[in-house]
HTML snippet that shows the backbone in 3Dmol.js (N, CA, C, O; Angstrom):
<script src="https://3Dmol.org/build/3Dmol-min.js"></script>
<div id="view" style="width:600px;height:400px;position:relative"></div>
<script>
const pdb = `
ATOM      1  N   UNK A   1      -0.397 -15.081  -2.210  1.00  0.00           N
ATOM      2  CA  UNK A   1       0.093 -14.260  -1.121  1.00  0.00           C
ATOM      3  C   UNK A   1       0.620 -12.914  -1.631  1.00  0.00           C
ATOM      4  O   UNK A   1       0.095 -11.912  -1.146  1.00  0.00           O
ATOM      5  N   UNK A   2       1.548 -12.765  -2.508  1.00  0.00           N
ATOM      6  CA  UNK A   2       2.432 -11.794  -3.210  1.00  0.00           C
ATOM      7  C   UNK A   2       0.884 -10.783  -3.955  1.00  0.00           C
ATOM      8  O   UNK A   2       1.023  -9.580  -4.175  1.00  0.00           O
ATOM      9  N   UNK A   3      -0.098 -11.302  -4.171  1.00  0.00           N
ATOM     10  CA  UNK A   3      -1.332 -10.432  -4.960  1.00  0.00           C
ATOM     11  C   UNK A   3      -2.196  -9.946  -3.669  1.00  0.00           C
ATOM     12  O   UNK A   3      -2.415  -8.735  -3.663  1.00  0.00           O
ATOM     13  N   UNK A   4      -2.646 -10.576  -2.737  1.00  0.00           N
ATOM     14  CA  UNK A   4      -2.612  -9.534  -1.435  1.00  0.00           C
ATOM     15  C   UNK A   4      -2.105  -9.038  -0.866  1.00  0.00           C
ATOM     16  O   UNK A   4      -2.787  -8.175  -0.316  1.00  0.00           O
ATOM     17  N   UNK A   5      -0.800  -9.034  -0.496  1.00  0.00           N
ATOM     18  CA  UNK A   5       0.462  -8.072  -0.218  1.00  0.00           C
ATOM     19  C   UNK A   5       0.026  -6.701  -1.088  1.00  0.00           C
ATOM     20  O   UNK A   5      -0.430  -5.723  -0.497  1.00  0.00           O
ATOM     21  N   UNK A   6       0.144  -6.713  -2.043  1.00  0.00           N
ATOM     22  CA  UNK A   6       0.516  -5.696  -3.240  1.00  0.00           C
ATOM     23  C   UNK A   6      -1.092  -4.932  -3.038  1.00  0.00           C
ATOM     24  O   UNK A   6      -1.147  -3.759  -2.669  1.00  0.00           O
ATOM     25  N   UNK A   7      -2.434  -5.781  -3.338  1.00  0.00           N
ATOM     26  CA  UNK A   7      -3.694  -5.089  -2.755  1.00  0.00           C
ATOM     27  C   UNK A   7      -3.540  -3.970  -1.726  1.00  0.00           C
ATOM     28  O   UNK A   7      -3.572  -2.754  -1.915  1.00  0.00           O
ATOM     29  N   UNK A   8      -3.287  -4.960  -0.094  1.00  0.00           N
ATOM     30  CA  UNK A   8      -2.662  -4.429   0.869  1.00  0.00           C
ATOM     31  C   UNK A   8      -2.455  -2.927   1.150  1.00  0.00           C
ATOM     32  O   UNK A   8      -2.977  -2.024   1.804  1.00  0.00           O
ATOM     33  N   UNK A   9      -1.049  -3.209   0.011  1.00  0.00           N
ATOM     34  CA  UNK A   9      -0.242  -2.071   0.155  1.00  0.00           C
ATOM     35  C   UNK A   9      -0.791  -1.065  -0.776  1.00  0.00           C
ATOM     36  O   UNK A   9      -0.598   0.080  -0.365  1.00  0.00           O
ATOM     37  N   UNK A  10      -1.369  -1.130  -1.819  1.00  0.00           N
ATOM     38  CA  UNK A  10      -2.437  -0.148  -2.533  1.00  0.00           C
ATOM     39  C   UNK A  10      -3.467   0.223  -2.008  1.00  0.00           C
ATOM     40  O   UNK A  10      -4.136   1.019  -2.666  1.00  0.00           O
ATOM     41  N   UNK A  11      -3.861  -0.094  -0.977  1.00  0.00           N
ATOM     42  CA  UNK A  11      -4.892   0.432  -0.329  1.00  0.00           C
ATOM     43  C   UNK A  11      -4.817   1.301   1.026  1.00  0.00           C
ATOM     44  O   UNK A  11      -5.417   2.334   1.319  1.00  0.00           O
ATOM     45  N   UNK A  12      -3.946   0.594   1.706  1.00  0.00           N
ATOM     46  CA  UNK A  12      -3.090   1.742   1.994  1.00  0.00           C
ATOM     47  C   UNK A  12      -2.279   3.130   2.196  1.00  0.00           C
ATOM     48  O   UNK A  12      -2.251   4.110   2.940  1.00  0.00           O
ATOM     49  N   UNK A  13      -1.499   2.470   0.812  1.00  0.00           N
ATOM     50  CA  UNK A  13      -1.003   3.768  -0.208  1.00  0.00           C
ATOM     51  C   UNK A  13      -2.519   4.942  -0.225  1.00  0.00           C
ATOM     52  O   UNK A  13      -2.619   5.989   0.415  1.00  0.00           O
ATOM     53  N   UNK A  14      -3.639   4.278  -1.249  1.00  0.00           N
ATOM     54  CA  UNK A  14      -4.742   5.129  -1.471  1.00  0.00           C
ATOM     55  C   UNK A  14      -4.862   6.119   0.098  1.00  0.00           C
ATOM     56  O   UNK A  14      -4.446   7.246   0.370  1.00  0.00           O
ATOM     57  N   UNK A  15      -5.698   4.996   0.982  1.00  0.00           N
ATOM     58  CA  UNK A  15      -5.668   6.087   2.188  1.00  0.00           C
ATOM     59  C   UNK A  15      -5.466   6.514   2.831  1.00  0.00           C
ATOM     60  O   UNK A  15      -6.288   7.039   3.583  1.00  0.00           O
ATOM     61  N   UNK A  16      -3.813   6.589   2.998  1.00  0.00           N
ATOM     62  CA  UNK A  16      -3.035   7.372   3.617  1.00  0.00           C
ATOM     63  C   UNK A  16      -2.615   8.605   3.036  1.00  0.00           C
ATOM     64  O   UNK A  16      -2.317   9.650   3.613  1.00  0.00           O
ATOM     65  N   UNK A  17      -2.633   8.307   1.641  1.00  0.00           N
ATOM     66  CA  UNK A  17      -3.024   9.420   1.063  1.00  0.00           C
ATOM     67  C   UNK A  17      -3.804  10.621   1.318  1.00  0.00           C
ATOM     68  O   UNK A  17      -3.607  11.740   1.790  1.00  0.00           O
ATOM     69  N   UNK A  18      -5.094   9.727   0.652  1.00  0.00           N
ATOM     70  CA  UNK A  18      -5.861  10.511   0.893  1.00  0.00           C
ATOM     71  C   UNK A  18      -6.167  11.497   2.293  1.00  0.00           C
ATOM     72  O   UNK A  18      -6.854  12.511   2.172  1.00  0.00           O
ATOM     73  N   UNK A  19      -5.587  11.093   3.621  1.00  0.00           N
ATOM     74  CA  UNK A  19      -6.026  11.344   5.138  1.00  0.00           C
ATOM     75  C   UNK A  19      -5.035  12.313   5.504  1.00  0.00           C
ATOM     76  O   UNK A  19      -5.199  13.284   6.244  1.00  0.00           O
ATOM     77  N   UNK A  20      -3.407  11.753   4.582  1.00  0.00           N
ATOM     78  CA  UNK A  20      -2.297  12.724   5.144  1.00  0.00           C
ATOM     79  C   UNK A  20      -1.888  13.587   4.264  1.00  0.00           C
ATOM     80  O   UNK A  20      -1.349  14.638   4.612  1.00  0.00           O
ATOM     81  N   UNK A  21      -2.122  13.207   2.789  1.00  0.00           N
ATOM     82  CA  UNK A  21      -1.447  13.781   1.648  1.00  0.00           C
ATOM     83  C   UNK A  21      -0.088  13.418   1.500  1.00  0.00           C
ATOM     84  O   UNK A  21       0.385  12.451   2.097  1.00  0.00           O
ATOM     85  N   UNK A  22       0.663  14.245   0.628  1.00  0.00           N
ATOM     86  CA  UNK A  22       1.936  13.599  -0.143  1.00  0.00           C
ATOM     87  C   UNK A  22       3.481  13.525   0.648  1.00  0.00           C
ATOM     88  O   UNK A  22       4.367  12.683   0.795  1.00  0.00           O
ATOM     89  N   UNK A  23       3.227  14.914   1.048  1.00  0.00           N
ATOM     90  CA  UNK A  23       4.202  15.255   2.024  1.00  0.00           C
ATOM     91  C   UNK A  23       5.101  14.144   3.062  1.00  0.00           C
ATOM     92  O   UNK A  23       6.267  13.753   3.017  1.00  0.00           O
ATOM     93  N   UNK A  24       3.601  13.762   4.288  1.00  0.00           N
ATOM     94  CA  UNK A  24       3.659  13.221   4.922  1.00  0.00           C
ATOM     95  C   UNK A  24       3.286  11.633   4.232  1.00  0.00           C
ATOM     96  O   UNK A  24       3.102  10.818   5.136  1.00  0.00           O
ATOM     97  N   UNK A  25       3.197  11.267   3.375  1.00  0.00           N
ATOM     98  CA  UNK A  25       3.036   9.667   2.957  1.00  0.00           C
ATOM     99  C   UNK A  25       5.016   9.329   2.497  1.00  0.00           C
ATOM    100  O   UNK A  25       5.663   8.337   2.833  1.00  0.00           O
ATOM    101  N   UNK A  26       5.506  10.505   1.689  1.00  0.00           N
ATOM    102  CA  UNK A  26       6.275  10.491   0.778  1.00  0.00           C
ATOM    103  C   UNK A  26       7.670  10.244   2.415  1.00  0.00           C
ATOM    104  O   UNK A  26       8.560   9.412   2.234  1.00  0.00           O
ATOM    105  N   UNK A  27       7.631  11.231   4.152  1.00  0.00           N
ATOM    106  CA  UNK A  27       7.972  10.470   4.731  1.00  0.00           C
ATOM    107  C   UNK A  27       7.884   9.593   5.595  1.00  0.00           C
ATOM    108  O   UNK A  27       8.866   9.272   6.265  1.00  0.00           O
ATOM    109  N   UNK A  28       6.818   9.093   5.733  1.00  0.00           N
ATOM    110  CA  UNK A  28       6.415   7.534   6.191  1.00  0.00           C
ATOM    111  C   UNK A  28       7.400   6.648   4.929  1.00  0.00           C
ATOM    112  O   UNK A  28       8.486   6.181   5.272  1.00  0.00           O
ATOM    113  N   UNK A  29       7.076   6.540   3.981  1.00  0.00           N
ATOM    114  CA  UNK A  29       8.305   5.692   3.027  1.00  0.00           C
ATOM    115  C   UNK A  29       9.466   5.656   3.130  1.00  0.00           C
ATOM    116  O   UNK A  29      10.046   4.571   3.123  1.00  0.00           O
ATOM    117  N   UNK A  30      10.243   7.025   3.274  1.00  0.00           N
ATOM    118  CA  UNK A  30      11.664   7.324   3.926  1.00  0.00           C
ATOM    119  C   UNK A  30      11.665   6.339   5.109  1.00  0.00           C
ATOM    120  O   UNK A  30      12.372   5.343   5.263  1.00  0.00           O
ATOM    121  N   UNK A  31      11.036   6.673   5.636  1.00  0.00           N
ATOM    122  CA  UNK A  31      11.709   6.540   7.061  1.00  0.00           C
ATOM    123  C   UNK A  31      11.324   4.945   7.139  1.00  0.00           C
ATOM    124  O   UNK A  31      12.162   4.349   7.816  1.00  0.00           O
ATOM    125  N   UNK A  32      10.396   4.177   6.685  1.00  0.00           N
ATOM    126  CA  UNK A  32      10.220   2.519   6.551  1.00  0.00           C
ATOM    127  C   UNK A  32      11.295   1.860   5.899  1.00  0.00           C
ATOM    128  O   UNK A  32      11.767   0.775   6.237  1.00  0.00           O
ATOM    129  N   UNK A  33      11.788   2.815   4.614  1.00  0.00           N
ATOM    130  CA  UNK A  33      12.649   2.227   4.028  1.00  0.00           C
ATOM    131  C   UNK A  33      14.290   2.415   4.487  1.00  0.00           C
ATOM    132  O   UNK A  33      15.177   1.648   4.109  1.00  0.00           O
ATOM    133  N   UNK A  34      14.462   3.353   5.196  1.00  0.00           N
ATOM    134  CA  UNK A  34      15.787   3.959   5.877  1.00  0.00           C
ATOM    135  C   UNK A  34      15.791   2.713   7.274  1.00  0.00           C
ATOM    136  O   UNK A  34      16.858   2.388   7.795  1.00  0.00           O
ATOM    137  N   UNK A  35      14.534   2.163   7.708  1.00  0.00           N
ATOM    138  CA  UNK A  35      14.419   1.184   8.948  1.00  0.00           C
ATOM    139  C   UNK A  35      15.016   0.057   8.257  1.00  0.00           C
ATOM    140  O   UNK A  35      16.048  -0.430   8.719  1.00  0.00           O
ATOM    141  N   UNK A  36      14.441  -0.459   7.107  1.00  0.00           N
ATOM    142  CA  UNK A  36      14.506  -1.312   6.224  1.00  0.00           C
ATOM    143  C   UNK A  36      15.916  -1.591   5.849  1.00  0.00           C
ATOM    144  O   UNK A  36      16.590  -2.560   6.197  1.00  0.00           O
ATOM    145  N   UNK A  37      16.212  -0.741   5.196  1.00  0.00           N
ATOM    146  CA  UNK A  37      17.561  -0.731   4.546  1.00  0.00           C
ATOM    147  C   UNK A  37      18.735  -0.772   5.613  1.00  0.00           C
ATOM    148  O   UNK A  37      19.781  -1.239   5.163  1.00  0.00           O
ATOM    149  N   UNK A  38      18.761  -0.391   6.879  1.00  0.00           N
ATOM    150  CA  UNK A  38      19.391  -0.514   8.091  1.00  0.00           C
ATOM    151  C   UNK A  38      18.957  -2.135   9.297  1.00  0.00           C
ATOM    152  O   UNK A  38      19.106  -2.511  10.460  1.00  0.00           O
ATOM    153  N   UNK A  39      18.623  -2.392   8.551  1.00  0.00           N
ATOM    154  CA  UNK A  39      18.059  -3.858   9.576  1.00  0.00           C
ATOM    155  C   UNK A  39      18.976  -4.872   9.052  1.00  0.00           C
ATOM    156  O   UNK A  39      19.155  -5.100   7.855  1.00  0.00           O
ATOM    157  N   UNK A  40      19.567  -5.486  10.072  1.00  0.00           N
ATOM    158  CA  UNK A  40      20.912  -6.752   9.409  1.00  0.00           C
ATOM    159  C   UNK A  40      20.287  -7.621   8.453  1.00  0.00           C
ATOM    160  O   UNK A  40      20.698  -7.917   7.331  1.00  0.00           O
ATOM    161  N   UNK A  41      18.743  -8.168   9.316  1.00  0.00           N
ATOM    162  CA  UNK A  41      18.616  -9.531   8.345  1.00  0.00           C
ATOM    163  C   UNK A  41      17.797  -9.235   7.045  1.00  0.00           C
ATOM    164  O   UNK A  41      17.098 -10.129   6.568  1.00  0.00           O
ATOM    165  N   UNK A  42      17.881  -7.795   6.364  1.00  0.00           N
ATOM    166  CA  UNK A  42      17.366  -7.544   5.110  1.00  0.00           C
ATOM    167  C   UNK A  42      19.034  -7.976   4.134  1.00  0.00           C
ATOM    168  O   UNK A  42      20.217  -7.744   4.383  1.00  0.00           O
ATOM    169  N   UNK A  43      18.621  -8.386   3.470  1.00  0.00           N
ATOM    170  CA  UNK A  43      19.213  -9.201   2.351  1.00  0.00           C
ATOM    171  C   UNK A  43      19.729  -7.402   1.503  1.00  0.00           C
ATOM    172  O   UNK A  43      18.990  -6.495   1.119  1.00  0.00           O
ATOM    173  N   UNK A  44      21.155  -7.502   1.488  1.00  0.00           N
ATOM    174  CA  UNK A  44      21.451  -6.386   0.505  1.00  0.00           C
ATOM    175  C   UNK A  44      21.010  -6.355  -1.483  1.00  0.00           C
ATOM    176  O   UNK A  44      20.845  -5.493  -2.346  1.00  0.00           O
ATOM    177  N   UNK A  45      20.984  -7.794  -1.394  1.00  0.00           N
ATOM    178  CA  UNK A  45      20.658  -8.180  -2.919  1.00  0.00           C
ATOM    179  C   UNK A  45      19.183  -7.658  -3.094  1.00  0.00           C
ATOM    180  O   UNK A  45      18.765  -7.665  -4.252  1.00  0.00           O
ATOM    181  N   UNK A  46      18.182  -7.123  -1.931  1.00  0.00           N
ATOM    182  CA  UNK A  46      16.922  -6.917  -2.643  1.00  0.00           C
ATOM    183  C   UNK A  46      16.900  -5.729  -2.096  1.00  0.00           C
ATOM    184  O   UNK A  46      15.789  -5.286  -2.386  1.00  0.00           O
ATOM    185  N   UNK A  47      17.663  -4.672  -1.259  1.00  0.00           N
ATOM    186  CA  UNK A  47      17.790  -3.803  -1.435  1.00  0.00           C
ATOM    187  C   UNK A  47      18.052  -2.986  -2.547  1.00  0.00           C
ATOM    188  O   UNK A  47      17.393  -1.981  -2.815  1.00  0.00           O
ATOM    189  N   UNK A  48      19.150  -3.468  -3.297  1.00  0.00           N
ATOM    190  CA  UNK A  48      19.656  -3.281  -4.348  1.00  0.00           C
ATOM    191  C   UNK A  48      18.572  -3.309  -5.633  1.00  0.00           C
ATOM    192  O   UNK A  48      18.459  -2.367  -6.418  1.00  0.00           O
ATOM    193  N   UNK A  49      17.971  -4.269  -5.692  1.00  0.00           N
ATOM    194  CA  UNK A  49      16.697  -4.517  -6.228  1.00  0.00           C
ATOM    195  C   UNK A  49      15.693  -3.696  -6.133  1.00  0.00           C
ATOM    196  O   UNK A  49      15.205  -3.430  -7.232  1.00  0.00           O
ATOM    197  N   UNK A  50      15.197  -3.194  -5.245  1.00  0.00           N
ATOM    198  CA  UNK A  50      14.364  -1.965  -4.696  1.00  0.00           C
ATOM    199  C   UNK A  50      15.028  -0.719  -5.500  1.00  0.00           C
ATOM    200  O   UNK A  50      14.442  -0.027  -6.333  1.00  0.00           O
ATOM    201  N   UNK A  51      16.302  -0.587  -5.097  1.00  0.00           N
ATOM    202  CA  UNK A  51      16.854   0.721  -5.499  1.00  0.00           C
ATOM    203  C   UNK A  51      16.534   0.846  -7.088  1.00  0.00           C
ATOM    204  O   UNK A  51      16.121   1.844  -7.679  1.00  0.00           O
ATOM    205  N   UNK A  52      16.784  -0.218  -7.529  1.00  0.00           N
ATOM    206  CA  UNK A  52      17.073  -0.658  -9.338  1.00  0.00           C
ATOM    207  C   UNK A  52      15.248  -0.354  -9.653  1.00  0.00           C
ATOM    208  O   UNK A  52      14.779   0.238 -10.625  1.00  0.00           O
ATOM    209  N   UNK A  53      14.756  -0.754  -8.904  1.00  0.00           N
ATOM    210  CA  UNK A  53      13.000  -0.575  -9.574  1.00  0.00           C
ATOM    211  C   UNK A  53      12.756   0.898  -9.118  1.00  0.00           C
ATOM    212  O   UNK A  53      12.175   1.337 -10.111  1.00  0.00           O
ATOM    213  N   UNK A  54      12.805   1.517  -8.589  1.00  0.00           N
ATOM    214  CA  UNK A  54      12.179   2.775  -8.152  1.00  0.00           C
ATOM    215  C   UNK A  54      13.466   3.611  -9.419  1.00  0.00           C
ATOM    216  O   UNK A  54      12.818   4.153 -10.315  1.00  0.00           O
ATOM    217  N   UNK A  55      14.686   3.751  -9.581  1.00  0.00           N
ATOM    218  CA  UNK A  55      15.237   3.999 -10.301  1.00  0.00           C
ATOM    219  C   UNK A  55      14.053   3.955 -11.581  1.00  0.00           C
ATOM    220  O   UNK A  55      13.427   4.839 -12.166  1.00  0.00           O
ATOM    221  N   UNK A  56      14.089   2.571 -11.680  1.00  0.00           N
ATOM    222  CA  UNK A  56      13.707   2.711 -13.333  1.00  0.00           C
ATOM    223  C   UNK A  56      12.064   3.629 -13.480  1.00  0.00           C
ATOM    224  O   UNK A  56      11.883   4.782 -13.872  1.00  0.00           O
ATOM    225  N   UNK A  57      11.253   2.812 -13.097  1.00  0.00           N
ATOM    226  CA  UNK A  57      10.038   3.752 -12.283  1.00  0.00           C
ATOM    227  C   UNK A  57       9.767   4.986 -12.392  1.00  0.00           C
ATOM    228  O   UNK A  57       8.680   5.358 -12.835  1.00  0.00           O
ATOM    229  N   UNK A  58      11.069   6.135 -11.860  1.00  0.00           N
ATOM    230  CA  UNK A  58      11.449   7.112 -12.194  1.00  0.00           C
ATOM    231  C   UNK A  58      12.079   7.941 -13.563  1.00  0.00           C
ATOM    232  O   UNK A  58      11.921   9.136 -13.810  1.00  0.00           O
ATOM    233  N   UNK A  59      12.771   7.028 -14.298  1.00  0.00           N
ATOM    234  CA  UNK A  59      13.102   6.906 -15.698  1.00  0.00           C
ATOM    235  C   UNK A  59      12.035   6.666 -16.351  1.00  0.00           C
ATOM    236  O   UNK A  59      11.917   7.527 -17.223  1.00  0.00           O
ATOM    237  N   UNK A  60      11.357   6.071 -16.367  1.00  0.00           N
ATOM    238  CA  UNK A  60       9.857   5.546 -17.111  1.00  0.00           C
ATOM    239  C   UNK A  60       8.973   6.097 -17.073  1.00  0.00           C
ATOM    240  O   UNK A  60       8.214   6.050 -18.040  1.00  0.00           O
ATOM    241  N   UNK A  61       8.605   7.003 -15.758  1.00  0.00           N
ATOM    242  CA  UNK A  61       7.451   8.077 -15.800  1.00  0.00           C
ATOM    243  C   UNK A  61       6.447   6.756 -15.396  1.00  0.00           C
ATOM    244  O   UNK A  61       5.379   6.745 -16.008  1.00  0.00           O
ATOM    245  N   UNK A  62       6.679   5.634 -14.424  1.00  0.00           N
ATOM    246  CA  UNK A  62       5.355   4.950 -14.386  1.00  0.00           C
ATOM    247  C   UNK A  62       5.106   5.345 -13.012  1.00  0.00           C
ATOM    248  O   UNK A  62       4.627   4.470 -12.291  1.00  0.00           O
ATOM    249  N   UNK A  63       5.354   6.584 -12.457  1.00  0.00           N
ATOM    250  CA  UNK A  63       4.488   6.859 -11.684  1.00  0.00           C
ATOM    251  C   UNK A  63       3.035   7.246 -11.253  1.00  0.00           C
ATOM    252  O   UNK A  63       2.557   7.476 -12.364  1.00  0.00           O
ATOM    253  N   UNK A  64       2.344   7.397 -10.645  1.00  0.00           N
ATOM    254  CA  UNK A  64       1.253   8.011  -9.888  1.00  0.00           C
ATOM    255  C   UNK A  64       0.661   7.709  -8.618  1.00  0.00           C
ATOM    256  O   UNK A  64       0.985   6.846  -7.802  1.00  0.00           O
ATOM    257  N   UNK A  65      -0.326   8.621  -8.579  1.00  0.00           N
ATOM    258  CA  UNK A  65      -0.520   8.456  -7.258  1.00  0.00           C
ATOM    259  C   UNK A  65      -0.843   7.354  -6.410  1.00  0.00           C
ATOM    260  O   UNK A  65      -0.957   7.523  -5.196  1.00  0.00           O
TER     261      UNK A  65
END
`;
const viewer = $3Dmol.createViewer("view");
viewer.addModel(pdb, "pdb");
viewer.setStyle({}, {cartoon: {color: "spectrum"}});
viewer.zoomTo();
viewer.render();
</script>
């Protein structure tokens, strides 16, 4: 389940990209994750978790597109 999720969401990612560019992908994420992070029954412990991976992510340079 967790390896099509992640497909999913890479494919996705790819063509929304590609259709909207960065701008507008970069806030579609804001604003999913600002829904996200504001919804009661999201668990603060994997918020926190989220925050901690994109953190590191960012430290690491394992970004791209």
């Amino acid at each position: 389940m967790r390896t099509e999720i992640t497909e999913r969401f890479r494919h996705f990612h790819a063509h929304y990209l590609a259709e909207k560019g960065k701008n507008a992908l970069l806030q579609a994420y804001c604003h999913a994750l600002t829904q996200w992070v504001q919804n009661p029954n999201t668990d603060v412990y994997h918020i926190e978790m989220l925050f901690d991976e994109i953190s590191l992510a960012v430290q690491t340079d394992e970004l791209s597109d």
